[in-house]
C-alpha positions, 0 to 999 in steps of 0.5 A: 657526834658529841662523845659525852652524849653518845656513851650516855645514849649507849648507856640508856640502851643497855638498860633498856636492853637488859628490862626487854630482856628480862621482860621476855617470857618465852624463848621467842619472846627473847628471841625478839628482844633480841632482834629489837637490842641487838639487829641492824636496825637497832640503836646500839649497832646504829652507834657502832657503824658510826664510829667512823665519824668520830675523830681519830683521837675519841674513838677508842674511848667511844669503842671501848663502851660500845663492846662493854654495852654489847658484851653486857647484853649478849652476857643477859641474853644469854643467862635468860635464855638457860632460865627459860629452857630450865623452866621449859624443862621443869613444865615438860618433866611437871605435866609428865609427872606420875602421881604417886600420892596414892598407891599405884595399880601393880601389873599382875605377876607372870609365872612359870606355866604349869607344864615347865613347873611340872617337868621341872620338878619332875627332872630335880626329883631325878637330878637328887638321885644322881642323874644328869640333864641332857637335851637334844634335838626336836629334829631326829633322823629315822636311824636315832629315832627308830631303827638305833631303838630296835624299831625296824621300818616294818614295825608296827610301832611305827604306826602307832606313832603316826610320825610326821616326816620333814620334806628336805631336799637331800634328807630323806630320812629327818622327821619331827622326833615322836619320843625323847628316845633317841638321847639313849642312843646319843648319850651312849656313844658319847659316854661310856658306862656307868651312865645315869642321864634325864632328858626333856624334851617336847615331841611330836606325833601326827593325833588329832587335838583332843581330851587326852591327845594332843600333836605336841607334848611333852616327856621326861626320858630316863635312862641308866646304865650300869654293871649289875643294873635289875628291875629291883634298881628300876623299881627303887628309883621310880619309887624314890621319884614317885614319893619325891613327886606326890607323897612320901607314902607313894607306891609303885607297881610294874605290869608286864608290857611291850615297848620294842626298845627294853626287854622285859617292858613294863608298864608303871602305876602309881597308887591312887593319891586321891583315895590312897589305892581303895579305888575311887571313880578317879583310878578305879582299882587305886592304882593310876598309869604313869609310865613305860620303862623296862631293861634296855633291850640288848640290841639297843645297848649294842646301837649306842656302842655297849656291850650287853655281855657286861653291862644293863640298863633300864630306861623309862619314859614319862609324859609332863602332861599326864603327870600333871594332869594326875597332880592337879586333877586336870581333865583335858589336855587343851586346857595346858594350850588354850592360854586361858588366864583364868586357868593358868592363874591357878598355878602362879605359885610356882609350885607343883 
């Protein structure tokens, strides 16, 4: 093998190897001009196993241009490898493009629903006079539920309120809570006097679903306790929440009424906001039904751990849906459960 002859075959493969190589289109286009410049059978390797017959004194010099020709087609198979996968990429990342040319389609807007809008102003009208928030839980025992709250196990009271006890092995006595109550109790024994407390809440009663009832609703209770507490401070707040709720001008009357946990118990109206209490087919009389409230039994204020002898208080318990219902001028009640865009779209200001 002549030496001048083979550096010149090896340098006519490099450039042969370096056009197959730019000629590729395609990572497996390269991958056979790989295969074609560089696998066993190609000219280049074909001169490198032959170095063994070439003497002894012309071998460095030949090996020297046989890793130069290498080196230089590994270096452009490479390099033209990283533009075909940039240009891969760049048509991937081209046909998943978003066109945005022209004004893209917007996703509706969520909102709060109108129960959590209600009961949440309701609650700030409240927090603005000086209450504080608690919360408690959905599952009560019938001590906090009822019997802490001046409810025996033989009071009618009970039945009214068709409770939906749990089956719990070893608990007897858990049930679904019918009312937002038993925090008057809780909120008592874990703090003294003077105490001024909102709660809401979602309970429970065994009604069947209709128009004005439902198994599942909502309450705000309030509940204050104070030395020198009268129904003068009951009505004023009501009437501050009231104002806050509908309209500056709002009045509230109380009527005589029975809850087993105050005395005297009172059942609340509002003025009619619709006719401004003339009397309408909406309220009849121009007075609407809110709430219950009265002066926190003496019996009840002994179960929480305070002594009636100083102290009073009164407490009032609300129904988000009625209030809302009365706002807005809803109908039915299965209106708030039905999940009806069309309905709840109505109330996607965020405001009450």
């Amino acid at each position: 093998m002549d030496p001048g002859e083979t550096i010149a075959a090896l340098e006519r493969e490099r450039e042969r190897g370096l056009a197959v190589i730019r000629e590729a289109a395609s990572l497996e286009a390269l991958r056979d001009a790989e295969v074609a410049i560089l696998g066993r059978r190609a000219p280049v390797p074909s001169i490198q196993r032959s170095l063994g017959d070439v003497p002894p004194e012309e071998r460095p010099a030949l090996g020297r241009a046989i890793n130069e020709v290498f080196e230089a087609l590994r270096e452009a198979l490479a390099e033209r490898e990283r533009e075909l996968r940039a240009e891969r990429e760049g048509a991937v990342a081209e046909a998943d493009a978003i066109d945005v040319t022209l004004p893209g389609r917007r996703l509706p807007m969520g909102a709060l629903h109108v129960l959590t809008q209600t009961e949440r102003a309701m609650v700030d009208a409240f927090v603005a006079l000086g209450y504080r928030v608690m919360e408690g839980p959905e599952v009560e025992t019938d001590w906090y539920n009822f019997e802490a709250l001046n409810i025996p196990p033989d009071h009618p009271a009970r039945t009214v309120q068709d409770t939906l006890y749990l089956d719990v092995p070893d608990a007897p006595d858990l049930l679904l809570r019918t009312q937002t109550s038993p925090m008057q109790i809780k909120a008592m024994e874990v703090q003294p006097p003077p105490l001024y407390v909102v709660v809401p809440g979602r309970t429970y009663r065994n009604d069947t679903l209709d128009a004005t009832h439902s198994p599942v609703f909502h309450q705000v209770e309030g509940l204050a306790v104070d030395e020198g507490l009268s129904l003068a401070d009951m009505k004023g707040t009501l009437e501050a929440w009231a104002r806050a709720m509908f309209s500056a001008d709002q009045r509230v009357r109380l009527r005589p009424d029975y809850f087993p946990f105050v005395e005297p118990g009172a059942q609340v109206d509002v003025s009619c906001f619709a006719c401004d209490g003339s009397g309408c087919r909406i309220c009849g009389n121009g007075w609407l039904e809110i709430m219950g409230a009265g002066m926190v039994h003496p019996k009840v204020l002994e179960n929480g751990g305070v002594d009636p002898e100083r102290y009073t208080g009164y407490a009032w318990g609300i129904g988000v849906e009625r209030v809302a219902m009365l706002r807005h001028g809803i109908p039915d009640i299965r209106l708030f459960y039905e999940g009806d865009v069309r309905f709840l779209e109505q109330f996607a200001g965020g405001t009450v």
